[in-house]
Backbone and ligand atoms as CSV (ligand in chain L), in Angstrom:
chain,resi,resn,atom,element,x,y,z
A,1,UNK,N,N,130.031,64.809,30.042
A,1,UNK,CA,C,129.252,63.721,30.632
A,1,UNK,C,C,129.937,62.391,30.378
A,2,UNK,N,N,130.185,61.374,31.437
A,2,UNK,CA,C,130.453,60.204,30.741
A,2,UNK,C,C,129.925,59.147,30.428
A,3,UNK,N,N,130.655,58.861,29.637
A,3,UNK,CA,C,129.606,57.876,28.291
A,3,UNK,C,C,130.078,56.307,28.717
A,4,UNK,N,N,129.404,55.329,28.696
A,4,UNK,CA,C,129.721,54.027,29.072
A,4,UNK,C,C,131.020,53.692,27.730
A,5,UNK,N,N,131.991,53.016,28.014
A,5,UNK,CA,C,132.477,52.076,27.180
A,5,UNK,C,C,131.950,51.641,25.815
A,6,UNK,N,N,130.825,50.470,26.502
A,6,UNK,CA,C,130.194,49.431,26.106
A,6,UNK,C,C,128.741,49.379,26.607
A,7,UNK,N,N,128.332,48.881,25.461
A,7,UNK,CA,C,126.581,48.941,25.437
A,7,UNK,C,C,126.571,47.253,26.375
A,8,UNK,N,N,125.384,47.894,27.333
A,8,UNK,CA,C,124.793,46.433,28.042
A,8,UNK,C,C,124.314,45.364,26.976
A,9,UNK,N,N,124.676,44.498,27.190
A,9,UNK,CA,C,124.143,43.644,26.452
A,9,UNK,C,C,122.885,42.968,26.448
A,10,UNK,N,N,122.297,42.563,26.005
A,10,UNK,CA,C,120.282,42.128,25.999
A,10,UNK,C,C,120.654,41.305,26.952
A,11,UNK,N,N,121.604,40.310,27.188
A,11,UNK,CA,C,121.538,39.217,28.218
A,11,UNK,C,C,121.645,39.908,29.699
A,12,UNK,N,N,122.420,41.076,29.777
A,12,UNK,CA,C,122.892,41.127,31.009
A,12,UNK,C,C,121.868,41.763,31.475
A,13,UNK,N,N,120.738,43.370,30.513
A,13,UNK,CA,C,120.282,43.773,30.767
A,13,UNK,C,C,118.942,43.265,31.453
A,14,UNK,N,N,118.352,41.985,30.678
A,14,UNK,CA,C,117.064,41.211,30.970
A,14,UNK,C,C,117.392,40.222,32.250
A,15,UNK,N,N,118.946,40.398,32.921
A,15,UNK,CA,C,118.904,39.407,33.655
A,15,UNK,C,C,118.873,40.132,34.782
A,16,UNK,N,N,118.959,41.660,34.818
A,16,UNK,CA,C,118.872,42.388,36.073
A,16,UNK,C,C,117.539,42.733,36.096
A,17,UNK,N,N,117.096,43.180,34.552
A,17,UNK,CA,C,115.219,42.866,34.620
A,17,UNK,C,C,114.068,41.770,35.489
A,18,UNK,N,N,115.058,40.745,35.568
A,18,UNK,CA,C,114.445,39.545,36.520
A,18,UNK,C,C,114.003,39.488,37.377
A,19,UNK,N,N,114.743,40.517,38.162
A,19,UNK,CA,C,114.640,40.872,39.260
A,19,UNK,C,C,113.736,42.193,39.919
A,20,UNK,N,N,113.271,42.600,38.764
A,20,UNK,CA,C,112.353,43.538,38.877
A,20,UNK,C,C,110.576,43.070,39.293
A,21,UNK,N,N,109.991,42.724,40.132
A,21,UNK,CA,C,108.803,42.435,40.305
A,21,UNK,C,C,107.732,43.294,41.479
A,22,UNK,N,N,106.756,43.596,41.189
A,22,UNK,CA,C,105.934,43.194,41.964
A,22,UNK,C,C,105.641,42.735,43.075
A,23,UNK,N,N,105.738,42.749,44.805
A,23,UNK,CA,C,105.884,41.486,45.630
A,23,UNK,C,C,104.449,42.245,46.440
A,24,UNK,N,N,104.012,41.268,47.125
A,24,UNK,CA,C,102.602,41.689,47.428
A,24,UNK,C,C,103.028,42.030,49.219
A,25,UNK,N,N,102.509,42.820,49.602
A,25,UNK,CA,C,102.390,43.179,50.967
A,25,UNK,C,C,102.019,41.907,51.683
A,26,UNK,N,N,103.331,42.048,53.172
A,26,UNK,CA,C,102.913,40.900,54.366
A,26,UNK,C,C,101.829,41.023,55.012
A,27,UNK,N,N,100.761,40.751,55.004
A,27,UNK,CA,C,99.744,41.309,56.043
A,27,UNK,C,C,99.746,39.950,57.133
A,28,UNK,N,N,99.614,40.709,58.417
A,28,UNK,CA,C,98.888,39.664,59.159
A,28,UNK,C,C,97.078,39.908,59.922
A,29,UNK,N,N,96.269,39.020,60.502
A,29,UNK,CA,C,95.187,39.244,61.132
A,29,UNK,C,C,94.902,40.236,62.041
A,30,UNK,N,N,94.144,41.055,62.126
A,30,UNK,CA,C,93.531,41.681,63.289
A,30,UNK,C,C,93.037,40.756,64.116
A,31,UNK,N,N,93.603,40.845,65.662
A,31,UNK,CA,C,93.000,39.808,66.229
A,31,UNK,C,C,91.536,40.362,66.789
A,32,UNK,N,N,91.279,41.921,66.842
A,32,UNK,CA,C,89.825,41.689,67.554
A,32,UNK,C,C,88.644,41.777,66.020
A,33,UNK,N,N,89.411,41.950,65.236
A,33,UNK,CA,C,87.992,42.013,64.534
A,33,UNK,C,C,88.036,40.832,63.094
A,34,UNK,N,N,89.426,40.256,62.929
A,34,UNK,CA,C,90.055,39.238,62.220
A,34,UNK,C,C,89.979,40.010,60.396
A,35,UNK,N,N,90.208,41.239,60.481
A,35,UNK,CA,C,90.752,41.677,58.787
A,35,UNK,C,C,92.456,41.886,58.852
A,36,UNK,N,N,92.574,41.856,57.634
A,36,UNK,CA,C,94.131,41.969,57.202
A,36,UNK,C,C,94.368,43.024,57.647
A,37,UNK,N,N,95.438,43.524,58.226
A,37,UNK,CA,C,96.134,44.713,58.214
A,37,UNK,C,C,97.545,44.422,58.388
A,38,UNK,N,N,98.762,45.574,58.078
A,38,UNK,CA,C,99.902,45.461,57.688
A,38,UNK,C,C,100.607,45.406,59.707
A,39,UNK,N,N,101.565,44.838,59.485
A,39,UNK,CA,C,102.275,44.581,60.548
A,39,UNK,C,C,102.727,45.990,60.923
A,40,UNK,N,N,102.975,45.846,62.254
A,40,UNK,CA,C,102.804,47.320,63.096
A,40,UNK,C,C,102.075,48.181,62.826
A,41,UNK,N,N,100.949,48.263,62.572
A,41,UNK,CA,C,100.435,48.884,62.133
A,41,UNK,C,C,98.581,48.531,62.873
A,42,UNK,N,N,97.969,50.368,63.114
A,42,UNK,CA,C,96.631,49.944,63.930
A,42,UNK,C,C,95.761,49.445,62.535
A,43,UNK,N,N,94.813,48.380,63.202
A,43,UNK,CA,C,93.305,48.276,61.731
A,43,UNK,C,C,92.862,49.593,61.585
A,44,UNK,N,N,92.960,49.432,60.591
A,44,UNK,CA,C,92.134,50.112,59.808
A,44,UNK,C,C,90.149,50.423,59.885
A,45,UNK,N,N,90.023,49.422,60.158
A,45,UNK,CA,C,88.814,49.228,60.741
A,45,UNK,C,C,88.109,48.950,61.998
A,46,UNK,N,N,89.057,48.434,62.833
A,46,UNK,CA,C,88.507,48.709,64.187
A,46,UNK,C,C,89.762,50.344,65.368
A,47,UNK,N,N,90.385,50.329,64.456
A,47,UNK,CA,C,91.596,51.229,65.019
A,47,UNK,C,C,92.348,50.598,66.092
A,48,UNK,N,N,92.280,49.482,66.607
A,48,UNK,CA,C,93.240,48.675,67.758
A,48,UNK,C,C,94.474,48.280,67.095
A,49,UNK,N,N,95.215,48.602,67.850
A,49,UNK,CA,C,96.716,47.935,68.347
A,49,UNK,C,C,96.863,47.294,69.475
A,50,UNK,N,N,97.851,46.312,69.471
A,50,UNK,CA,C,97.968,45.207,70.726
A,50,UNK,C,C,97.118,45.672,71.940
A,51,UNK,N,N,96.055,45.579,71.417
A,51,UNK,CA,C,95.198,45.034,72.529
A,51,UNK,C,C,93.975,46.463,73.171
A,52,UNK,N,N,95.289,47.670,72.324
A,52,UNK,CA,C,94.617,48.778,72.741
A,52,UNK,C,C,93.797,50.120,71.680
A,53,UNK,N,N,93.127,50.574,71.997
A,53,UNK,CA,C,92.615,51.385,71.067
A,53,UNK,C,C,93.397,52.646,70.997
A,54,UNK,N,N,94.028,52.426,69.426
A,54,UNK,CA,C,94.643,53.654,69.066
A,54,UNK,C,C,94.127,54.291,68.005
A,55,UNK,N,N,93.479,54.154,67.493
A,55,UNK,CA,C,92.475,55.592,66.532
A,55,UNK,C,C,91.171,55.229,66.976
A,56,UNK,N,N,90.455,56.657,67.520
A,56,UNK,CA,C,88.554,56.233,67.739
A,56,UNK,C,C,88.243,56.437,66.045
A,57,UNK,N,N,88.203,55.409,65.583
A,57,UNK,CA,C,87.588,55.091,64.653
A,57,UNK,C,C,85.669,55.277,64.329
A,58,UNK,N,N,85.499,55.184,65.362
A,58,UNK,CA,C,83.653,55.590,65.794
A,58,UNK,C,C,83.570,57.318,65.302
A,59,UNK,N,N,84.502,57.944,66.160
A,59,UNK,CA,C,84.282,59.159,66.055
A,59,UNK,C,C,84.261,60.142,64.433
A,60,UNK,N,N,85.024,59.264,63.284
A,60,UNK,CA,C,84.684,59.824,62.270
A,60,UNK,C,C,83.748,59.610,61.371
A,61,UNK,N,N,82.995,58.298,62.075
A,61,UNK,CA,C,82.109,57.955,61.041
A,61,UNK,C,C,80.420,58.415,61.036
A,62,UNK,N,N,79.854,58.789,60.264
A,62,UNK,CA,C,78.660,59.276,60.351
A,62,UNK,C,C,77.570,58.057,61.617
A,63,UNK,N,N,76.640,58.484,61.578
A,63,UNK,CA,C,75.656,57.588,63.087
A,63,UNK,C,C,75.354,56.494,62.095
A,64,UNK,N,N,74.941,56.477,61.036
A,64,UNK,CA,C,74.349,55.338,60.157
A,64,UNK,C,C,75.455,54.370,60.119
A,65,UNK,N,N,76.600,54.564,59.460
A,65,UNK,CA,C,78.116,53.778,59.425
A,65,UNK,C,C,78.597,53.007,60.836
A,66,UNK,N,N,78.257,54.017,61.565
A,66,UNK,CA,C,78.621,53.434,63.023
A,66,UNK,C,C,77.947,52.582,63.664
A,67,UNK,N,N,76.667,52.281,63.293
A,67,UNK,CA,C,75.851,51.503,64.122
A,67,UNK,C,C,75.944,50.060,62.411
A,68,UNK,N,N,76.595,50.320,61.683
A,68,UNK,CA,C,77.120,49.150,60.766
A,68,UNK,C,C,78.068,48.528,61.202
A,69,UNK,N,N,79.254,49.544,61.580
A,69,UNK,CA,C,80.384,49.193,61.886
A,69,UNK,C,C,80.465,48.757,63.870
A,70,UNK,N,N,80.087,48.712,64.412
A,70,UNK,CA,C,79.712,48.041,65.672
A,70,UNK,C,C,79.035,47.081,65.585
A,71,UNK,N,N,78.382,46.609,64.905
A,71,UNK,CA,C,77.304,45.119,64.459
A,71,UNK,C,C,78.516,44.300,64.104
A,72,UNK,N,N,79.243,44.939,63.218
A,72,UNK,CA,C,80.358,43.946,62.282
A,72,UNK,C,C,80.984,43.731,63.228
A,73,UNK,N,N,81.973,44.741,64.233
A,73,UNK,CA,C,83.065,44.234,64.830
A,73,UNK,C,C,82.448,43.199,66.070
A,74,UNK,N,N,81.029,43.335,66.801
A,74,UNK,CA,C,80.879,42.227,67.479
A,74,UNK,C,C,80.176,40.768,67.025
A,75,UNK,N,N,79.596,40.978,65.867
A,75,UNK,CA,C,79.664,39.767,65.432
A,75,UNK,C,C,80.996,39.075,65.005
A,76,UNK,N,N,81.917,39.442,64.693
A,76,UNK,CA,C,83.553,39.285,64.302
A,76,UNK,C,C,84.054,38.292,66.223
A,77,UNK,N,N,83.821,39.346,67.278
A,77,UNK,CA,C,84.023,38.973,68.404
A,77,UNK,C,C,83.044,37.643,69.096
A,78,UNK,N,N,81.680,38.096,68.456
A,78,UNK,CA,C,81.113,36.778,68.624
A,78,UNK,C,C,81.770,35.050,67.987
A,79,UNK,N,N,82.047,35.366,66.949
A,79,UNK,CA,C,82.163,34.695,66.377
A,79,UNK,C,C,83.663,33.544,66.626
A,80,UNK,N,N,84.390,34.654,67.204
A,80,UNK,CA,C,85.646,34.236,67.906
A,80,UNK,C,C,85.846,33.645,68.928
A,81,UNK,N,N,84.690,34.061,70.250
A,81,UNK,CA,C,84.506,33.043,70.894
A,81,UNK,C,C,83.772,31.827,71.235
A,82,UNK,N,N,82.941,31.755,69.793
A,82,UNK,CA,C,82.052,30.907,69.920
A,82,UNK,C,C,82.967,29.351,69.503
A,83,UNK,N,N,84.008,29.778,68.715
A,83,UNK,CA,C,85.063,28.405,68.064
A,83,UNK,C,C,86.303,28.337,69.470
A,84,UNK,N,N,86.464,29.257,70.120
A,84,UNK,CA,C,87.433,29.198,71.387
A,84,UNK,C,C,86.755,28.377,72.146
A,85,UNK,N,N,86.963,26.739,72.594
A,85,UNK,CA,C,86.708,26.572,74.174
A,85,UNK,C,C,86.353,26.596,75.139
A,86,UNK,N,N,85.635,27.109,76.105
A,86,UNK,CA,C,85.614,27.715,77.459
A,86,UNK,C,C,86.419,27.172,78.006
A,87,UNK,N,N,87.474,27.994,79.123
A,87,UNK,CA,C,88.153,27.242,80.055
A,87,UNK,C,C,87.114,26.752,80.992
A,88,UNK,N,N,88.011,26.087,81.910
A,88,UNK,CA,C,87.062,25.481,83.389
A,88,UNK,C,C,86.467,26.338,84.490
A,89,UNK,N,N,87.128,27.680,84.367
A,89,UNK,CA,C,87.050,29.183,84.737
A,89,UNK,C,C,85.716,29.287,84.634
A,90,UNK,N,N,85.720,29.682,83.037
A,90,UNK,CA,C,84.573,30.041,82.527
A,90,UNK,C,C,83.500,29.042,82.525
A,91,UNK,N,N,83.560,28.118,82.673
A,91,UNK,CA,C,82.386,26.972,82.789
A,91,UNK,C,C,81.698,27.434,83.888
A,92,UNK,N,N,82.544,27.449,84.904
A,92,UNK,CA,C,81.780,27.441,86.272
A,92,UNK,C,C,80.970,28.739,86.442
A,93,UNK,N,N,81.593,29.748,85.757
A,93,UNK,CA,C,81.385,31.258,85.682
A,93,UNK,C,C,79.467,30.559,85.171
A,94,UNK,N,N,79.275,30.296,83.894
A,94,UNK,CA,C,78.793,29.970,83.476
A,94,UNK,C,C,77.439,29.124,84.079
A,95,UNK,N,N,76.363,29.470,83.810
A,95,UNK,CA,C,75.103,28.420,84.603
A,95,UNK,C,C,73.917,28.394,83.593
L,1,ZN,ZN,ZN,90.703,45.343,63.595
């Protein structure tokens, strides 16, 4: 087996130690329901990806959970367009 030379020294060893950390996951927003989830990646909680539904998330959850979890995600949606604007579109739409 081979054997080093020379023993690392405390300086050199603690200075490659330095570099040893911890770094916390990038998350960005879900835009339809606004929780963290990891980039490329569907929520976790509403199951959408850009724009589209990629896990039925409804379908595994018991009837009690589901009628929790549909309250949450449209109050989440309410809530999103209530701070958005209306365009001039939608005004007129609007009476
Ligand atoms: Zn989501």
């Amino acid at each position: 087996m081979a054997v080093p030379k020379w023993n690392t020294t405390s300086s050199k060893r603690d200075k490659r130690r330095a570099n040893i950390k911890i770094v916390p996951p990038t998350l960005s927003k879900c835009p339809k329901c606004g929780r963290a989830v990891l980039p490329h990646t569907a929520c976790n909680f509403c199951g959408f990806y850009k724009g589209k539904e990629a896990i039925n998330i409804m379908a595994k959850l018991e009837r009690k959970e589901k009628k929790i979890r549909e309250k949450e995600i449209k109050a989440k949606e309410m809530e999103k367009n209530a701070s958005k604007p209306l365009s001039a579109e939608e005004m007129s739409a609007k009476k």
